[in-house]
C-alpha positions as a printed Julia matrix, in Angstrom:
437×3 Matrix{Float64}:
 -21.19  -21.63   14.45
 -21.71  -18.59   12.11
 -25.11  -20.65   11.25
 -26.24  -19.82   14.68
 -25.58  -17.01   15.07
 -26.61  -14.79   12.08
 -29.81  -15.57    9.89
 -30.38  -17.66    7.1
 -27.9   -17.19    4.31
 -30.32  -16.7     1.29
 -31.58  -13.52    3.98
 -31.42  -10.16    1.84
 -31.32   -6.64    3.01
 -34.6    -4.86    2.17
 -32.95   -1.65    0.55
 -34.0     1.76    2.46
 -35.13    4.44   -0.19
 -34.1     5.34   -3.65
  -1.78   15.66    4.66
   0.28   16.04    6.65
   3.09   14.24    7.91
   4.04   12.19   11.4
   7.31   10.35   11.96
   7.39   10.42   15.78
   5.33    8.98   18.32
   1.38    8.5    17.24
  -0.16    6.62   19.96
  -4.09    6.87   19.34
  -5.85    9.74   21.06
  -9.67    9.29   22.17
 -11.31   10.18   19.21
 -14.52   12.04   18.64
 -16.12    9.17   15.98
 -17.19    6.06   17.85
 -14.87    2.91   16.33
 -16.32    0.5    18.95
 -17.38   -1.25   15.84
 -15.92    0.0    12.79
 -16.72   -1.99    9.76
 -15.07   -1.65    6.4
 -16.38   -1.97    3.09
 -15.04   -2.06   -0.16
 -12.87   -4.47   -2.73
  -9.42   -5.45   -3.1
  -7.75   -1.79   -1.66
  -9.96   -1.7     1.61
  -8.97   -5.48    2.06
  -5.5    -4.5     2.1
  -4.13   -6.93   -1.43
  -0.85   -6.08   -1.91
   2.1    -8.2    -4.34
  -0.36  -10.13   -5.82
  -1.91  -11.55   -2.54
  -4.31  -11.39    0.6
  -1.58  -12.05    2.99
  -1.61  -11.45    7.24
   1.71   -9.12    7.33
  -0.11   -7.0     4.76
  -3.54   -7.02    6.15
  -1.65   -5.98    9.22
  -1.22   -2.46    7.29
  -4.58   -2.45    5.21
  -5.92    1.47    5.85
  -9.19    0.15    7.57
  -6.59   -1.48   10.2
  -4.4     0.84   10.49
  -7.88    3.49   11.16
  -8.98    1.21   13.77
  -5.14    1.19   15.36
  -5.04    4.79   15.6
  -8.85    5.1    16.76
  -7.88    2.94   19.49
 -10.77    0.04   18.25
  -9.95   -3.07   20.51
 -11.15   -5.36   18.4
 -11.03   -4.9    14.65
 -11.51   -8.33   12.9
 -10.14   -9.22    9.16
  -9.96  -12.41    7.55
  -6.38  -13.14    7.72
  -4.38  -15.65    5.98
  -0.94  -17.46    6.24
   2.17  -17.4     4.12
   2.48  -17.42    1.14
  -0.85  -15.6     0.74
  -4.05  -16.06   -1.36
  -2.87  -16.36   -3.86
   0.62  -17.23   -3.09
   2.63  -13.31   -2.92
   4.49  -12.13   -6.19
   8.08  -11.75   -4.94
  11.13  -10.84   -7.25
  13.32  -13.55   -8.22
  15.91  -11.67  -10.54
  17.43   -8.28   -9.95
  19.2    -8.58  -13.59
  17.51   -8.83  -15.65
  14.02   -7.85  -12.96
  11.8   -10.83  -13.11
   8.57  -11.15  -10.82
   6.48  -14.11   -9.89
   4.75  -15.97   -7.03
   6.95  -16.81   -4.48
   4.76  -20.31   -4.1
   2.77  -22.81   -6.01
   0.36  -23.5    -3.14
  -1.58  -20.83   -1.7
  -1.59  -20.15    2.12
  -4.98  -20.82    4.03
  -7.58  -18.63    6.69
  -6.69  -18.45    9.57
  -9.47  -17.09   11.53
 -12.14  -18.33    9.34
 -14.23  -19.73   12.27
 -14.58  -16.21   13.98
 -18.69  -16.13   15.65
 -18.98  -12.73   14.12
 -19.02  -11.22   10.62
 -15.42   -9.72   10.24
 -15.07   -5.66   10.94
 -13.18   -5.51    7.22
 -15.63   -7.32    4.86
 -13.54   -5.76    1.71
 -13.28   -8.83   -0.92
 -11.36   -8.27   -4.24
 -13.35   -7.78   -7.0
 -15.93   -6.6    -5.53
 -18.22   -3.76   -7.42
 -20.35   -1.41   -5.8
 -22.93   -3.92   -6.75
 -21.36   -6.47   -4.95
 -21.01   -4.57   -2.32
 -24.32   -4.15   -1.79
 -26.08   -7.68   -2.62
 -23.42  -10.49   -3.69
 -23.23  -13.56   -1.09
 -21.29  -15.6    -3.23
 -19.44  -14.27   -6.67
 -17.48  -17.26   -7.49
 -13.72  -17.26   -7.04
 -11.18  -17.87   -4.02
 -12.25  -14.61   -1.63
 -15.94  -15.49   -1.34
 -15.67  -18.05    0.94
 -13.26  -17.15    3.15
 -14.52  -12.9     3.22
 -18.47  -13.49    3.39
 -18.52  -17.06    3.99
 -21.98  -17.67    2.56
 -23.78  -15.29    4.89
 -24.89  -12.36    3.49
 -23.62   -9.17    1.03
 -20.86   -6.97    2.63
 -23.81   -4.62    3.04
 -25.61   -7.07    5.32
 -22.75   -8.42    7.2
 -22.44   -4.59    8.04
 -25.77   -3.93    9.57
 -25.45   -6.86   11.05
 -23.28   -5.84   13.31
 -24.66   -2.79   14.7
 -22.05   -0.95   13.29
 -20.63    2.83   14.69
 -18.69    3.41   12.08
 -18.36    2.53    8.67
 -15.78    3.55    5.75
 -16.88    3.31    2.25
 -13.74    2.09   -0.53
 -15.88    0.96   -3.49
 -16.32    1.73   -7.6
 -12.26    0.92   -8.4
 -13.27   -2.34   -9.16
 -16.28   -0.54  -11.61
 -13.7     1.51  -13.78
  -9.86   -0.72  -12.99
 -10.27   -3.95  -14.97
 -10.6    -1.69  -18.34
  -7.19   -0.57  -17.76
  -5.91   -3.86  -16.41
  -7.33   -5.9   -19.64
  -6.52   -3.54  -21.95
  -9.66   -3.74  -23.58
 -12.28   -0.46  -22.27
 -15.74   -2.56  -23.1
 -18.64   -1.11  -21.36
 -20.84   -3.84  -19.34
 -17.87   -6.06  -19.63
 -14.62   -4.23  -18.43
 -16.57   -1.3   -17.87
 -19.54   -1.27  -14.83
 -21.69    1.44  -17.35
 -22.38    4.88  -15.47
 -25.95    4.88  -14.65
 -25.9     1.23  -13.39
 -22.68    2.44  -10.84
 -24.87    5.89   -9.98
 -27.61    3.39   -9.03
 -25.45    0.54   -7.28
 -23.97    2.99   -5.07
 -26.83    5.09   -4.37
 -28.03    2.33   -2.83
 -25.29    0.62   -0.66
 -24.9     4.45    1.01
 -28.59    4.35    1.33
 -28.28    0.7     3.22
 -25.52    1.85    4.76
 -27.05    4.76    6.04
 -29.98    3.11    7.59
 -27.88    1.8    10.29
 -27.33    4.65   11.74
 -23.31    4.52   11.64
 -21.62    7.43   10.83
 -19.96    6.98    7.21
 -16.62    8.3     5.04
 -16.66    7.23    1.6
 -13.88    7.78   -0.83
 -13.33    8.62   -4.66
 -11.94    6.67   -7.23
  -7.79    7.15   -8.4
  -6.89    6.97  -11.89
  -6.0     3.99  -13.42
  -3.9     5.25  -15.84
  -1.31    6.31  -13.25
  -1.09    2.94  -11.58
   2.7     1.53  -13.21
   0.43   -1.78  -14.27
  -0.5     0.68  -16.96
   2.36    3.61  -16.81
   5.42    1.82  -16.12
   6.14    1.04  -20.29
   6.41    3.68  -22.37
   5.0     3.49  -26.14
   8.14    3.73  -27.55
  11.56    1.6   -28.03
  13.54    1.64  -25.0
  17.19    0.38  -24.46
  16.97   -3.17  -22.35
  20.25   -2.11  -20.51
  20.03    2.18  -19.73
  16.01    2.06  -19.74
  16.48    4.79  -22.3
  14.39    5.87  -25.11
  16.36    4.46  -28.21
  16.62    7.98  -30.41
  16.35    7.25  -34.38
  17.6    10.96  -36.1
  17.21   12.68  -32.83
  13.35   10.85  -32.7
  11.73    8.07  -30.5
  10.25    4.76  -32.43
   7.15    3.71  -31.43
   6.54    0.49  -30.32
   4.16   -1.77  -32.8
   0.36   -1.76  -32.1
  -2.52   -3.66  -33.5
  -3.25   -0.63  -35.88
   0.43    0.34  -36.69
   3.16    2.21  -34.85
   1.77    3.8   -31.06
   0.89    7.3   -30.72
   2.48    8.9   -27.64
  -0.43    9.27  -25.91
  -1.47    5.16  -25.7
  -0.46    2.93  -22.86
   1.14   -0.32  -22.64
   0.65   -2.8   -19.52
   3.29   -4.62  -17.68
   1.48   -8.08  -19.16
   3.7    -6.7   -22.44
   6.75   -7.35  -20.33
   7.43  -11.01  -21.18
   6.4   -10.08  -25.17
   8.89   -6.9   -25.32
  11.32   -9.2   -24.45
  11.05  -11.55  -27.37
  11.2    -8.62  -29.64
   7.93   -8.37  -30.28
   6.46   -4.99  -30.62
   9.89   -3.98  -31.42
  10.41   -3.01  -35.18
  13.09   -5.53  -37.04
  15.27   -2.69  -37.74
  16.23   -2.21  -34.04
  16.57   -6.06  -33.63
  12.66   -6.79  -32.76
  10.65   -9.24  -34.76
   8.84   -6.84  -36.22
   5.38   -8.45  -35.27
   2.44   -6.34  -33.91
   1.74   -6.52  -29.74
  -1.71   -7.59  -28.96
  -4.64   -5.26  -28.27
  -4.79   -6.74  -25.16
  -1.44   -5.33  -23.86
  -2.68   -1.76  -25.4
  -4.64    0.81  -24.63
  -5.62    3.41  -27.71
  -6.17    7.16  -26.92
  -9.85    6.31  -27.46
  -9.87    3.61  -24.9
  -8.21    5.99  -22.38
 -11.24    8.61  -23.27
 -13.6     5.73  -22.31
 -12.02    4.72  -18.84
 -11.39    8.1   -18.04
 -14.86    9.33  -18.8
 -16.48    6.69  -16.94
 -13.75    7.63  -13.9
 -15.38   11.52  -13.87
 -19.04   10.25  -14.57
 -18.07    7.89  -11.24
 -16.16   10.1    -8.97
 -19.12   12.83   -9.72
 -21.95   10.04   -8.68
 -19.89    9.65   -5.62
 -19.73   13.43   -4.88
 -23.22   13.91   -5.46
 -24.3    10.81   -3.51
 -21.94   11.61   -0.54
 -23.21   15.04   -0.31
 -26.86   14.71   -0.27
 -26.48   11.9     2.59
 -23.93   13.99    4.58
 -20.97   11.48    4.02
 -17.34   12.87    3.81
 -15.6    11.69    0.68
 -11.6    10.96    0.78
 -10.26   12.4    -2.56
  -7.97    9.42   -3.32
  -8.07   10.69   -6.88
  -6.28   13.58   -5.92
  -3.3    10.78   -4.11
  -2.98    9.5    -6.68
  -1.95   12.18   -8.99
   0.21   13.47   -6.33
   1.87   10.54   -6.58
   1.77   10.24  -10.33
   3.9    13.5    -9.71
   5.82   12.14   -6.53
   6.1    13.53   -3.15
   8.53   14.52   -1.01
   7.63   11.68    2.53
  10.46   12.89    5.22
  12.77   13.63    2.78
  12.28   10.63    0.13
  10.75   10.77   -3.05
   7.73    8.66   -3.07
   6.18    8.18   -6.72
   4.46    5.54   -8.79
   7.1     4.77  -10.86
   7.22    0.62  -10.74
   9.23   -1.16   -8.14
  11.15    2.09   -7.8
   8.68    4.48   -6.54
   7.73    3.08   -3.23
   4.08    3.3    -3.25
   3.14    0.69   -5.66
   3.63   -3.13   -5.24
   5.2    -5.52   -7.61
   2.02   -6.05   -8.96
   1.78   -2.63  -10.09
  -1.86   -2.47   -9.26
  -2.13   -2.67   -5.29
   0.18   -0.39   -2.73
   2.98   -1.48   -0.52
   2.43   -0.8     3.04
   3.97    2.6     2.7
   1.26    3.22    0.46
  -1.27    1.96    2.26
  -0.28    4.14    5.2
  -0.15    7.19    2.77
  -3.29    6.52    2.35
  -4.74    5.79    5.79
  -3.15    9.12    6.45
  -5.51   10.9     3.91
  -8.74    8.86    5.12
  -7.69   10.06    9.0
  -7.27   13.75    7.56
 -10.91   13.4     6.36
 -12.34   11.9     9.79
 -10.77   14.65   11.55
 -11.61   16.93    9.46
 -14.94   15.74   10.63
 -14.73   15.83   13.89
 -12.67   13.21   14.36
  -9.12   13.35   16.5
  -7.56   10.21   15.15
  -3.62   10.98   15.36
  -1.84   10.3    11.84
  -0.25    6.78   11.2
   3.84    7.33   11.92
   5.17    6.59    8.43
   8.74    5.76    9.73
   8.77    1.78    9.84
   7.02    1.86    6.18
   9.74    4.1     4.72
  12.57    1.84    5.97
  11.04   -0.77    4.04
  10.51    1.53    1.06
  14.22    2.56    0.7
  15.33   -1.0     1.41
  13.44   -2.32   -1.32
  13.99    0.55   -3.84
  18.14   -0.2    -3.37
  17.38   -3.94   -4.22
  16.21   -2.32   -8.06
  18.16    0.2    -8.53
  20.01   -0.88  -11.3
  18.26   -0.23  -14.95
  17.26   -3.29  -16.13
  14.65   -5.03  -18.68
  12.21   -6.75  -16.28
   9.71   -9.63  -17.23
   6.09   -9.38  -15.87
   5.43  -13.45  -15.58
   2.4   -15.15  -16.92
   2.05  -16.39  -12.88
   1.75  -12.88  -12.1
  -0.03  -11.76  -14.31
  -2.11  -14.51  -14.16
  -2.38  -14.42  -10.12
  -3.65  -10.8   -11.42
  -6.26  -11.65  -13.8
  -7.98  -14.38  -11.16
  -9.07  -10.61   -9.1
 -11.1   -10.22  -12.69
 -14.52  -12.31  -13.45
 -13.9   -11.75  -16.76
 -11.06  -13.95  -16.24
 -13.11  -16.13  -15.38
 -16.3   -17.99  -16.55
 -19.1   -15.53  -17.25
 -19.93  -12.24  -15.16
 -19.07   -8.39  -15.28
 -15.72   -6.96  -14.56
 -14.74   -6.95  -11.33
 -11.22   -5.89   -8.8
């Protein structure tokens, strides 16, 4: 069906030139920006992944929906899929001590994969601004069910006359550093020039439609609890408290010797810590060294976050000289590095705690998400827009529920099936290719 209706897959696009608050009522306002047909670009945040997963009830809340909800769009498409999710969700299975896996073996399956039309959120984890702009295929399990063979997220775009379009892309350039530990440029890293000149482009394509466009910046990943939520020294397994040696933290073991207090150790440590390694033998560890992939160095963290100012500045730049409106989701996240104050609860990235983070510690619960939304809407009406905010009510019932379920400190274990339903966002957890979220 898709075969008749939109050309030939191998088709390319010829490229065109070098917050506040609401907890009441929000019921969507005629806005001044046109979302007759909104389309959404970007990778694994614009399609909504949250747990571990591409599931329906969280797709429900991606930010591109929830934009279309409150813009009053009638029909705003997204390639849904059925419990458990793709891959199957990350639930938590243990309270004491925390432990986190997939809540399934087998994955769930599309459900509206036949739709006539491209879908209105084309977002595929993974995706670089590269991809954004020319991959038909990349390999992996969202491929086929986002693009379905028939053209780049850029093309599917255009294709559909679009009105309005929102730009989420260049996380997936500057994340899997942070996420693998390992800051490589051209293989964890998309280097700076080739992003300034991937992204120049897709806002150029974009552009040519005719749709008005918001873009948005990129957060840091060093404040995502994937990469905060362990500290770099000993910590007691039953208060969560640093273990004090004459008055004095211990470092945790590194590849180079004890950690400095300014490196980072992921949650894919978890399962490690908790066989002592890492752990000197003097405070009961086995005294052994945790890999470098489960580490990031003070010079790694340089790397990332000079290639996250070199990006966010492209963006700027980019944004300005085409007239596009740029979210600041950098700023979010450092607000929420530092936690807000949501209708009276402390929202913060702390992991499975904080409320804006999911158990993956990568991808936001739908609270987040609709923190977010909220700060895309306050751009578009900043813009002319009159979208009313999303009400944040329903999402901070959930929040609270789920932070009472963890309250108790605990040691928690990070599973290889997580972190493995993780790496699979990441070609270079793959075969071949260039880092990707």
């Amino acid at each position: 069906m898709l075969e008749e209706a939109w050309p030939d897959r191998r088709t390319r696009l010829r490229l065109v030139g070098a917050f506040a608050l609401v907890l009441g009522s929000t019921t969507p306002a005629d806005a001044q920006v046109d979302l007759t047909r909104y389309v959404a670009i970007g990778d694994s945040l614009a399609a909504g992944y949250s747990n571990g997963s591409l599931l329906e009830r969280h797709q429900a809340t991606s930010v591109p929906a929830l934009i279309a909800r409150q813009g009053g769009a009638t029909d705003f498409q997204q390639p849904l899929i059925s419990e458990p999710g793709l891959p199957p969700e990350l639930a938590l299975f243990s309270i004491l001590p925390v432990a986190i896996a997939r809540k399934a073996s087998d994955p769930g399956a599309p459900i509206n994969l036949n739709l006539s039309r491209p879908y209105n959120n084309l977002g595929v984890p993974g995706a670089t601004a590269l991809d954004a702009l020319e991959t038909v295929d990349g390999g992996g399990r969202f491929y086929p069910v986002i693009l379905r063979g028939f053209g780049s997220q850029a093309a599917q775009a255009i294709a559909l006359n679009p009105t309005f379009i929102t730009v989420w892309s260049g996380d997936s350039d500057v994340s899997p550093a942070a996420l693998a530990g390992r800051a490589i440029d051209g293989v964890t890293l998309t280097p700076v020039d080739a992003f300034r000149l991937s992204y120049g482009e897709l806002i150029t394509t974009l552009a040519s439609s005719g749709a008005r466009i918001v873009a948005a910046n990129i957060g840091d990943p060093m404040t995502i609890p994937f990469v905060s939520a362990i500290k770099p020294y000993v910590v007691d397994p039953t208060t969560q408290q640093p273990v004090l040696v004459n008055g004095q933290t211990v470092p945790l073991l590194g590849p180079s010797g004890p950690l400095s207090a300014d490196s980072f150790v992921t949650l894919n440590a978890s399962g490690l810590l908790a066989q002592g390694v890492g752990i000197p033998a003097s405070l009961g560890g086995t005294g052994e060294a945790l890999p470098g992939d489960v580490v990031l160095d003070p010079g790694e963290v340089a790397i990332i976050r000079d290639h996250l100012d070199q990006d966010n500045q492209a963006i700027a730049q980019i944004c300005a000289q085409a007239g596009v409106p740029v979210v600041d989701l950098h700023q979010l996240y450092n607000d929420v590095a530092s936690s807000l104050n949501v209708g009276g609860i402390r929202v913060s990235s702390d992991f499975l705690t904080g409320g804006f983070f999911s158990y993956d510690g990568l991808h936001p619960t739908d609270l987040g998400y609709a923190l977010m939304a909220n700060r895309w809407i306050a751009t578009i009406d900043a813009n002319g827009g009159t979208l009313p905010l999303v009400d944040l009510s329903p999402a901070l019932g959930g929040a609270v529920a789920a932070r009472a379920s963890v309250r108790t400190p605990s040691p928690f274990i990070f599973s290889d099936d997580a972190w493995q339903a993780l790496r699979s966002l990441f070609r270079w957890g793959r075969s071949g290719g260039s880092p990707a979220r």
